[in-house]
C-alpha positions as CSV (number, residue, x, y, z in Angstrom):
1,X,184.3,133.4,174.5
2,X,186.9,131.1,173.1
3,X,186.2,127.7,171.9
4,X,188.9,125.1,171.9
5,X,188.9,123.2,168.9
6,X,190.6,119.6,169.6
7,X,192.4,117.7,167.0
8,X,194.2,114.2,167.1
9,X,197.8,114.0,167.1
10,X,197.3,112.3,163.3
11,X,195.3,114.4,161.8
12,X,197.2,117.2,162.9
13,X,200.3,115.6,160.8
14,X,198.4,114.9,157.9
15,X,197.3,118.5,157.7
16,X,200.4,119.7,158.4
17,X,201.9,117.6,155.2
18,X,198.9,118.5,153.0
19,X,199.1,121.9,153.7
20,X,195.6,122.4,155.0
21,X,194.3,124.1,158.0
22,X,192.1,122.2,159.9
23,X,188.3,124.0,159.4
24,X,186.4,124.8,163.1
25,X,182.8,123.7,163.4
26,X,181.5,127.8,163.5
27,X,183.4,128.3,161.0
28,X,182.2,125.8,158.3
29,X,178.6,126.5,160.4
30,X,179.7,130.6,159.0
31,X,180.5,129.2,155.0
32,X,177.3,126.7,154.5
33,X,175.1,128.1,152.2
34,X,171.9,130.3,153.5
35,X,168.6,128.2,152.0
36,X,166.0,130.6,151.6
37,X,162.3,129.3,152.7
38,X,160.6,128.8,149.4
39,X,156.6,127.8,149.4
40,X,156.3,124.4,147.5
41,X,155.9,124.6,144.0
42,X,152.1,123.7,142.9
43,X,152.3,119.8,141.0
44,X,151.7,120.8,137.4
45,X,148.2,119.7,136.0
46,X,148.4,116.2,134.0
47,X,147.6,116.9,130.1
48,X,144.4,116.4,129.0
49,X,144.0,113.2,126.9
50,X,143.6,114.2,123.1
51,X,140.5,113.1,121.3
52,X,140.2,109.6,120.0
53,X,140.0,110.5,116.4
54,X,141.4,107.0,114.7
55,X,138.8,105.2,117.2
56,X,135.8,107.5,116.1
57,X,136.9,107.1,112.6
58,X,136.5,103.3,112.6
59,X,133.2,103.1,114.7
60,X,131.3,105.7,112.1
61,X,133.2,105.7,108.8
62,X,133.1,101.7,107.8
63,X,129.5,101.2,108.8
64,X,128.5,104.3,106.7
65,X,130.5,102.9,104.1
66,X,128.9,99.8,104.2
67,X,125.2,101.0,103.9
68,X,127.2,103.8,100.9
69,X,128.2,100.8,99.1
70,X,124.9,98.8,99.7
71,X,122.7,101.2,98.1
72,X,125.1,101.4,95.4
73,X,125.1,98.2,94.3
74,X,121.2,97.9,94.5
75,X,120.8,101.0,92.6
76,X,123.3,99.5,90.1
77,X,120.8,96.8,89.6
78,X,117.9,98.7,89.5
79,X,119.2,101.3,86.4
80,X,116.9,99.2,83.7
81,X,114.3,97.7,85.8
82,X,111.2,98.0,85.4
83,X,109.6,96.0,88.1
84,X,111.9,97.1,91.2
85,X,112.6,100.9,92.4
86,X,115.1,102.1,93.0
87,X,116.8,103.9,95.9
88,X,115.7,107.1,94.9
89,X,112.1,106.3,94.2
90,X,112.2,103.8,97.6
91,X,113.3,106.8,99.5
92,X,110.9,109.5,98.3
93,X,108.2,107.3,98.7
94,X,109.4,106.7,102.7
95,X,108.8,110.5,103.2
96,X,105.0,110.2,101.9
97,X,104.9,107.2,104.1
98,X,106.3,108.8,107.1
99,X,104.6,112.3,106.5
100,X,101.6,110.2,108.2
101,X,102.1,107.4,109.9
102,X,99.0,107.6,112.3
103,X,96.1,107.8,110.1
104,X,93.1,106.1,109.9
105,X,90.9,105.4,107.1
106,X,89.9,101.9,108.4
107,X,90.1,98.7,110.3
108,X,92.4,97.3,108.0
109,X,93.7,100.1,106.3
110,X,95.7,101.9,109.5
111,X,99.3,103.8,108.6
112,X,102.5,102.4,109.1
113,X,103.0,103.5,112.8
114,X,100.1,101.9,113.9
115,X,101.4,98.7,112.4
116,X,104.5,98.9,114.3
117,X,102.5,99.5,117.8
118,X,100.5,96.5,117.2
119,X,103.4,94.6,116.6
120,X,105.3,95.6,118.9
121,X,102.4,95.0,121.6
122,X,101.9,91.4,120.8
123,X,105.6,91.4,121.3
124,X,105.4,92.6,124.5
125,X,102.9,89.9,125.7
126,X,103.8,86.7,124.2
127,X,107.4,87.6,125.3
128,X,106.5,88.4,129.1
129,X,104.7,85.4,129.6
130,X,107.4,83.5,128.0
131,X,109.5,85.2,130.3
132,X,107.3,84.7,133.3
133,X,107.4,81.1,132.8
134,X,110.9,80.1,131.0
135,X,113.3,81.7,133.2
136,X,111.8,80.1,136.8
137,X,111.8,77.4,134.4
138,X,115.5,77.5,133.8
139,X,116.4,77.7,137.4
140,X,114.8,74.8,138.5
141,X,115.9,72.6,135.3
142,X,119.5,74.1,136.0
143,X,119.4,73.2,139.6
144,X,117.7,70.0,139.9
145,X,119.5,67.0,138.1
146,X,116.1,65.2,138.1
147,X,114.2,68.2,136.0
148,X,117.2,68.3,133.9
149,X,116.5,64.9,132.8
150,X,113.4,65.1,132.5
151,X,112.8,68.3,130.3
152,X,115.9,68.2,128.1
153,X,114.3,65.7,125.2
154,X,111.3,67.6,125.2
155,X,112.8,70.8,124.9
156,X,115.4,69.0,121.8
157,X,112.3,67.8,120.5
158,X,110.5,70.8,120.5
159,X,113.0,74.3,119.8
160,X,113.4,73.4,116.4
161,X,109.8,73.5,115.2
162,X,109.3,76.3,112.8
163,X,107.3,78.9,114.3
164,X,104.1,78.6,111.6
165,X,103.9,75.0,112.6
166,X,102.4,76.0,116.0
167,X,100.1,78.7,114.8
168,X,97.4,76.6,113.6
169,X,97.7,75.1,117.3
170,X,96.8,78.4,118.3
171,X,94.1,78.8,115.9
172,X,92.5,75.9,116.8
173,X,92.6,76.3,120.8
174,X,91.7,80.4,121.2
175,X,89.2,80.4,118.1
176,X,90.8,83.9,117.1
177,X,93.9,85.5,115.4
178,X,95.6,87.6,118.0
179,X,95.6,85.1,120.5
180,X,97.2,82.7,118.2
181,X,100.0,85.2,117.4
182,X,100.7,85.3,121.1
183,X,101.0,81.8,121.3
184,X,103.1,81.7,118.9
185,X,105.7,84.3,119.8
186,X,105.3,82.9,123.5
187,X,106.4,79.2,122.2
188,X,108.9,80.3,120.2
189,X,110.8,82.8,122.6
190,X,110.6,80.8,125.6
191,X,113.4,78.3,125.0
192,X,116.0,80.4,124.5
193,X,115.5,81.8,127.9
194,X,114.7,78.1,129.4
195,X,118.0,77.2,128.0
196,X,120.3,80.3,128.9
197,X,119.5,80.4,132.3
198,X,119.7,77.0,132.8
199,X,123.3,76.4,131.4
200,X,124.3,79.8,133.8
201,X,123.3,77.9,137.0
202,X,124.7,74.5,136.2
203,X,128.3,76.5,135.7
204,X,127.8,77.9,139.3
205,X,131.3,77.6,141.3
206,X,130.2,74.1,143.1
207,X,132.5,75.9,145.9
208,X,129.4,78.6,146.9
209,X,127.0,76.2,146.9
210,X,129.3,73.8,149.2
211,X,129.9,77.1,151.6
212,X,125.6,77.4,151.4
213,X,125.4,73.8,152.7
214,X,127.9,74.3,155.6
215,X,126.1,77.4,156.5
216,X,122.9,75.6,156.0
217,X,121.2,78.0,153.9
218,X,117.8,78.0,152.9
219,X,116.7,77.0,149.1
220,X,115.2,80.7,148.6
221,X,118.8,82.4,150.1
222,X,120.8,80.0,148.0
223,X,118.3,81.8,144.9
224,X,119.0,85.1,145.8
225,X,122.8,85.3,147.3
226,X,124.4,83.3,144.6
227,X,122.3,81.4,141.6
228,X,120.5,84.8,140.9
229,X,123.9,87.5,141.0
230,X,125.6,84.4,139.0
231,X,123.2,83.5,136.5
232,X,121.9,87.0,135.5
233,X,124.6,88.0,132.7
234,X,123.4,84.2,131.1
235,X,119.5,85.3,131.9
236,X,120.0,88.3,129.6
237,X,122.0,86.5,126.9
238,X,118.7,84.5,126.7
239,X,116.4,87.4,126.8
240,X,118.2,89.0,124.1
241,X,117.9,86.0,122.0
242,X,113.9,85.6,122.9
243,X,113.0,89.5,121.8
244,X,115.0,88.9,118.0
245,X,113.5,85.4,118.3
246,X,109.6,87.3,119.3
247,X,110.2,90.0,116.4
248,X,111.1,87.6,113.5
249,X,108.4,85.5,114.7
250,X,105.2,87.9,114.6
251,X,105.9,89.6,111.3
252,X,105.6,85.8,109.7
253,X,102.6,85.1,112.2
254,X,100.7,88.4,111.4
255,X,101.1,87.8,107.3
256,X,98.8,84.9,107.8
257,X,96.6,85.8,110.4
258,X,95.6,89.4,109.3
259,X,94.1,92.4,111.1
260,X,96.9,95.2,111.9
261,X,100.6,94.7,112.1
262,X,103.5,95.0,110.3
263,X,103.5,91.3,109.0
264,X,100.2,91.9,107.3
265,X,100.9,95.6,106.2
266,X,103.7,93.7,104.6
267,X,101.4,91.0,103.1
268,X,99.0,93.7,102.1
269,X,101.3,95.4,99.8
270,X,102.1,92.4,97.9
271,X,98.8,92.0,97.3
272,X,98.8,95.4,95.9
273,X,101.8,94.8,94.4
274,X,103.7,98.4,95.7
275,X,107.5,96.4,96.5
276,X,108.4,99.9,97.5
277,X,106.2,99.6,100.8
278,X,107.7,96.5,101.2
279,X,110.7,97.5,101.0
280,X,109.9,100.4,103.2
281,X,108.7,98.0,105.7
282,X,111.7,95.9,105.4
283,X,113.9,98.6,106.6
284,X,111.4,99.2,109.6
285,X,111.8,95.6,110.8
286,X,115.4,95.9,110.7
287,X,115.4,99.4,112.5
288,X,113.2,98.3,115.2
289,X,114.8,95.1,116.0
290,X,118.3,96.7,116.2
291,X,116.8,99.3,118.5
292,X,115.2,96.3,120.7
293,X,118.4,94.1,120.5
294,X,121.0,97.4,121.5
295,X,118.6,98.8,124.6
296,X,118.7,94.8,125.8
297,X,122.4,94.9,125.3
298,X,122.8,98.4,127.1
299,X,120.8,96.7,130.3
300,X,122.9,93.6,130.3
301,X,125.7,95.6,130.6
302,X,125.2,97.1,133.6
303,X,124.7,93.7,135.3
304,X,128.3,92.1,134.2
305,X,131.7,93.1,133.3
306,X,132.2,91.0,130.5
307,X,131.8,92.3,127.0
308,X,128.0,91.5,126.4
């Protein structure tokens, strides 16, 4: 078979003044290059991010550091007293404390982890009522201008009285010690929360609640498809607050009421004069209450994306 290759009468003089010979298609088909069928190459696994060391280093060195140069300085103070320990003799005294911290050799003489279940159980009652009440509270005082009025002087008036001024209310009206105490942590914790969740549903969007009136909503969907999802990160702002707020206030409430708690474990070593107990309990307070405020701060942030 013979193909006819076809040229134009131009091209055929510019190939005869360049010197070239015009290529055919089969034969430039003949020279192209034979591409082999290769599989795909395999994308080459990403590198694995290196360890944070710089990051690690400043969350755990400074803090250490901190408490390293803390107990320095106190037992720098301490080297020619005679009246306060010092770290060494407050520490090996915390080992015979915490050897047994469950005993019982009394109604008033319990061990140290007694105290701090006692404590922490009037806790846990003054501040669920206070939370039972205060946050409806704050809903209804948020969204009602009316309420609003009406309860903000008395809640001015009333958060800033010191928390010992109302235990003798307490005394007076339940006739015993750990009801007062309960009061007491339940009137001091409860405006925090009162406040906090109030302020969360005044700073709504006024946008969803027009959208709720046009869709003529009910008052307990407008609660739960937007004042609830919106106020909640402002809800546990004011919880936090309330448990610190609940923890400060029963220690001071329990020194002068009595019984068992870590307030009066406290009191009763002064009255034996052993500082290193106190001091002991000291650092028990602040341990617990960091424990309280960091699991509060763990649930709030799984319930907002801003940094709690």
């Amino acid at each position: 078979m013979v193909s006819a290759v076809f040229h134009s009468p131009t091209q055929a003089m510019l190939d005869a003044k360049s010197g070239t010979k015009p290529i055919s298609a089969a034969a430039s088909a003949s020279a192209a290059p034979e591409v082999s069928a290769q599989p795909p190459s395999r994308p080459a696994a990403p590198p694995k991010p290196s360890f944070d060391w710089p990051a690690l280093w400043m969350k755990i060195v400074p803090p250490l550091v901190g408490i390293a140069l803390l107990v320095g300085i106190w037992a720098l103070l301490t080297i020619k007293s005679t009246t306060f320990p010092t770290p060494a003799a407050t520490f090996s005294e915390a080992l015979k404390v915490f050897a047994d911290p469950f005993y019982r050799k009394g109604p008033n003489d319990q061990g140290i982890g007694w105290n701090i279940l006692f404590s922490l159980e009037r806790v846990a009652v003054g501040f669920g009522m206070a939370a039972l009440v205060g946050i409806p509270l704050g809903f209804m005082i948020g969204r009602f201008e009316v309420l609003n009025r009406m309860a903000s002087p008395l809640i001015s008036l009333l958060r800033p009285v010191s928390p010992l001024a109302w235990l003798p209310i307490g005394l007076l009206v339940f006739k015993a010690a750990n009801p007062a105490a309960i009061w007491t942590i339940f009137i001091c914790s409860i405006w925090p929360m009162i406040i906090n969740t109030a302020v969360g549903v005044q700073r709504v969007p006024t946008d969803y609640l027009n959208v709720a009136r046009v869709l003529n909503l009910s008052e307990w969907k407008v609660f739960t498809k937007i004042l609830f999802p919106a106020v909640l990160p402002y809800m546990l702002t004011g919880v936090r607050l309330s448990v610190s707020t609940a923890w400060l206030v029963i220690v001071a409430a329990e020194m002068l009421t009595g019984g068992v708690g870590i307030g009066f474990w406290v009191w009763d070593e002064w009255n034996n004069l052993n500082v290193q107990h106190i001091l002991i309990a000291i650092f028990v307070i602040g341990v617990v209450g960091l424990l309280l405020e960091q699991l509060l701060v763990s649930v709030a942030k799984r319930f907002t994306y801003d940094e709690v």
